[in-house]
N, C-alpha and C positions, 0 to 999 in steps of 0.2 A: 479347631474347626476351620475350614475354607473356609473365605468372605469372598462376595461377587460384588462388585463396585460397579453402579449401572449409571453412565454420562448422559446427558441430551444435550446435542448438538444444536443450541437455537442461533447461532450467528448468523445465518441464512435464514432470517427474520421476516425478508420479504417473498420468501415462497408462499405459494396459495394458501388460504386456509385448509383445504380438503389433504391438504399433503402433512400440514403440521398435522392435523389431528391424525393421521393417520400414523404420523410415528410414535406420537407420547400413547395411542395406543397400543403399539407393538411391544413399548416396553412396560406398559403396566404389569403382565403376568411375572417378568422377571425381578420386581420391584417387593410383590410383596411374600411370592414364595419365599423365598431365604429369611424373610422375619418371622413366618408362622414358624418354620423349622427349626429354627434353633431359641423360638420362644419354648418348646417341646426335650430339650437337653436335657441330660441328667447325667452320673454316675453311680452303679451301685458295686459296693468294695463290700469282700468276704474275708473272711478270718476264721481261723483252726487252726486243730493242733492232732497230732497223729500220735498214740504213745506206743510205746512197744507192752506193756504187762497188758493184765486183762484178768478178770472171774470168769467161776464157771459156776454156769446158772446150774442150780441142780436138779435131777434129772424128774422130779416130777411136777417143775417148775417151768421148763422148755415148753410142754404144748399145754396150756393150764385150760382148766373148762370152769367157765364159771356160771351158776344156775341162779337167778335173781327168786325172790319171792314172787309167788302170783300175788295180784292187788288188781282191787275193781280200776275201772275208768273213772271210777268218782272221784279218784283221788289224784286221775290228772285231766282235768278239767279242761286247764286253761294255759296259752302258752308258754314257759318258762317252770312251768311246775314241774317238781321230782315227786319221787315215791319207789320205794322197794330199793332202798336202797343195800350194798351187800360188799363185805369188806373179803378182801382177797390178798396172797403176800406171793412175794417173788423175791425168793431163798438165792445165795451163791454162796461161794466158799474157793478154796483156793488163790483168795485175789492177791495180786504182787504185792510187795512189802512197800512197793513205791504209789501203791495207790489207797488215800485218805477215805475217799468217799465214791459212793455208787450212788446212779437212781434208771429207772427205765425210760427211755425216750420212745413214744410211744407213734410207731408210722401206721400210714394206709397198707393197706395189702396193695402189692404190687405198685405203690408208690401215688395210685392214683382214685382208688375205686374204695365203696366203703366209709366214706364220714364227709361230713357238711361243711363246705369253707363258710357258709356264714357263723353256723352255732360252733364250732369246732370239737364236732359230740361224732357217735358210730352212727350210721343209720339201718333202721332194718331190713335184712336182705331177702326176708320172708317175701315170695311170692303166690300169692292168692292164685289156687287152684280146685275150684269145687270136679272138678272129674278122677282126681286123686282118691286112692283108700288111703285111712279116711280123707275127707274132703281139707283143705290147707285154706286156712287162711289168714292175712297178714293184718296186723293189727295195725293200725292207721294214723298217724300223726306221733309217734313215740319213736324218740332215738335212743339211744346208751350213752351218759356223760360218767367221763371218770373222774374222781375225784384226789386228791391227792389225802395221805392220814391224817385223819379226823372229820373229811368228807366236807369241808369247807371251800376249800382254793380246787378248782376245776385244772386240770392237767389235760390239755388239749392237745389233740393229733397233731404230730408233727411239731409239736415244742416240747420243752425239756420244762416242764413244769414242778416237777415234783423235787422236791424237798432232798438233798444227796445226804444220804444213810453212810455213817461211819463204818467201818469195817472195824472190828475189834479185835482180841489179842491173838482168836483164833486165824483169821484172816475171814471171815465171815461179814453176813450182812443180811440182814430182813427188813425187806420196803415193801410198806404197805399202803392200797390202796382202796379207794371206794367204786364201785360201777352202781349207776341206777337209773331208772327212766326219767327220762326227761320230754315231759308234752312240748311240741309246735304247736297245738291248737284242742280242741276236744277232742282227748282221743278216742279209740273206738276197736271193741276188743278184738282180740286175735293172737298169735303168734310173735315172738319179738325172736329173731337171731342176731349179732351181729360176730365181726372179727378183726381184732388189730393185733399188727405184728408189733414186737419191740425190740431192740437191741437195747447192750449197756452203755451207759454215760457214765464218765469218772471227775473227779476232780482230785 
């Protein structure tokens, strides 16, 4: 990083007051820019790896739909609570002989839209429409948190959370996972949609 090295000239000691001050003014702004700014530095370094093999998801696994249990509001209450929870798998097969393990890395749609950077959960896309047949409405405080198998450790959008499934003698592989509601606050009933894409993660 540049460095600005700023002099004051006081050998001319007996110029007026109104003229010193007016130069150790002039250079106060240049004195302490350069310290906030590189008080503000950083680095951030990325790392990957690219393979050539790869699975293939199979084909009733590509666009999977998945329907939670209805359950009252009473059972999310309060912020951080689940309920209805519902186990789902994502089948492959054909995976290269050079790949040990699969899991799903699970993104936003279109990269951006669709889940909460604080909770790192879906959110519902349901919008409340009473002039609609029938009338729509969105259930209120409830996202979708996925979970990873056995529905314990949370496999959040956008990290590769989940647990990398062995591919076995066939070249195969079943990972499974949890979806279920998750309260921000009392929710309040209605409609739940949500949708995340995934691609595969290997090791």
């Amino acid at each position: 990083m540049p460095t600005l090295s700023i002099y004051l000239n006081l050998i001319n000691f007996k110029d007026t007051k109104m003229i010193t001050k007016r130069r150790i003014f002039c250079f106060l702004p240049f004195m302490i820019t350069p310290g906030a700014y590189a008080a503000s530095a950083g680095t951030v370094e990325f790392n990957g790896e690219i393979i050539a093999g790869t699975c293939t998801i199979k084909s009733g696994d590509v666009n999977k739909v998945v329907t939670l249990p209805k359950v009252s509001s009473e059972n999310l209450k309060t912020s951080g609570s689940t309920a209805g929870s519902k186990v789902f798998t994502i089948e492959v097969s054909n995976c290269a002989t050079t790949i040990n393990g699969v899991t799903a890395h699970f993104e936003a749609i279109n990269g951006t839209t669709g889940y909460d950077v604080q909770t790192n959960n879906l959110t519902n896309d349901v919008v409340t429409d009473a002039t609609a047949t029938p009338p729509v409405k969105a259930a209120g405080n409830v996202q979708i948190r996925l979970f990873d198998k056995g529905g314990t450790t949370q496999v959040q959008v956008g990290g590769t959370d989940g647990a990398f499934v062995r591919t076995n003698a066939a070249h195969e592989a079943t990972m499974e996972y949890v979806a279920s509601y998750y309260a921000t606050g009392a929710a309040t009933e209605g409609t739940v949609h949500a949708n995340v894409a995934y691609t595969l993660a290997y090791n």
